[in-house]
C-alpha positions in Angstrom: 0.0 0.0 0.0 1.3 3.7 -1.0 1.7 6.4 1.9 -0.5 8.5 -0.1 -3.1 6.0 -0.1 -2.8 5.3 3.7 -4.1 8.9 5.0 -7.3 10.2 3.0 -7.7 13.1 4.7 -7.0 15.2 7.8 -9.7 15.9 10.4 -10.7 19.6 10.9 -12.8 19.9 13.7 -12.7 22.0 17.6 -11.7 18.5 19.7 -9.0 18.1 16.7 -7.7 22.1 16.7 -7.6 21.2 20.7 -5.5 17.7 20.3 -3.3 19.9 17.9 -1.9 22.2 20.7 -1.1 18.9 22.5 1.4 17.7 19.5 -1.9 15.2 18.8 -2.7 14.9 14.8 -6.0 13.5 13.5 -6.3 12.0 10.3 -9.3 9.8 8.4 -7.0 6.6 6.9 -7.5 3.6 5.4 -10.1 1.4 6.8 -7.7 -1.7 5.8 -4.7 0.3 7.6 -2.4 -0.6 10.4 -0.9 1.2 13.1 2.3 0.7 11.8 1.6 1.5 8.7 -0.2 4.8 9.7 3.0 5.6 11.8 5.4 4.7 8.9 3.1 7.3 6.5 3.0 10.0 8.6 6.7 9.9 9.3 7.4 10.0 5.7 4.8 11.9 4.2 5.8 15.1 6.4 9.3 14.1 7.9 8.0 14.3 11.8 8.9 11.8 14.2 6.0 9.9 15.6 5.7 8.7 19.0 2.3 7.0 19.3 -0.8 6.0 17.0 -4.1 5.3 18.0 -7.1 4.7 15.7 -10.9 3.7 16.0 -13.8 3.0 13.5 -16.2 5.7 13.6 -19.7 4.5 12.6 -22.1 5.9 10.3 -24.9 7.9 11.4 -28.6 7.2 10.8 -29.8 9.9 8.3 -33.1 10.1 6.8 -33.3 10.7 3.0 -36.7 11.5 0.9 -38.4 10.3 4.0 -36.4 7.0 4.0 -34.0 6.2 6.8 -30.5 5.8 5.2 -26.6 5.7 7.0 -23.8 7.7 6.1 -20.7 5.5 5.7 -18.3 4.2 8.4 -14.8 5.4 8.4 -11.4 5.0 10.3 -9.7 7.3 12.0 -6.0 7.6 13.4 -4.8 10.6 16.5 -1.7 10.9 16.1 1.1 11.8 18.2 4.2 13.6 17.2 7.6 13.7 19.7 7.7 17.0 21.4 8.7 20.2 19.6 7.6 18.4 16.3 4.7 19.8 14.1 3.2 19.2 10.8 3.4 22.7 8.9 0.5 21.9 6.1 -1.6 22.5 9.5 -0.1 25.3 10.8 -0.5 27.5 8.1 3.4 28.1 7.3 
């Protein structure tokens, strides 16, 4: 599996700006992805060291469409955490 294929996209959200200021990273991956292959991705994708990796499957809400109920789609997600004094510029704005 590519690195660019591992991550899909980063998370943007208030409990994820908050993790940020602790050096924590949150990224939607790969449902088929591993830790270490999350770690490995990150680490090479933006040259950062990473300390720790933890991911969950989020599920899909209930939604109701034309009346109907219907489910959004289940995804993965990864927090990642990055060795003190590290930080992933595409984030920051630099």
């Amino acid at each position: 599996m590519n690195y660019e294929n591992i991550l899909i996209a980063p998370v943007l959200s208030e409990k994820s700006n908050d993790l940020r200021e602790q050096g924590k990273y949150v990224f939607k991956v790969d449902p088929a992805a591993t830790k270490i292959e999350i770690k490995e991705a990150v680490r090479k994708l933006f040259d950062v060291k990473v300390v720790d990796c933890t991911v969950c499957n989020v599920d899909g809400k209930i939604k109701r469409v034309r009346g109907r109920p219907g489910r959004t789609s289940s995804w993965k997600k990864a927090v990642v955490r990055l060795a003190p004094g590290e930080t992933i510029k595409v984030f920051e704005g630099v």
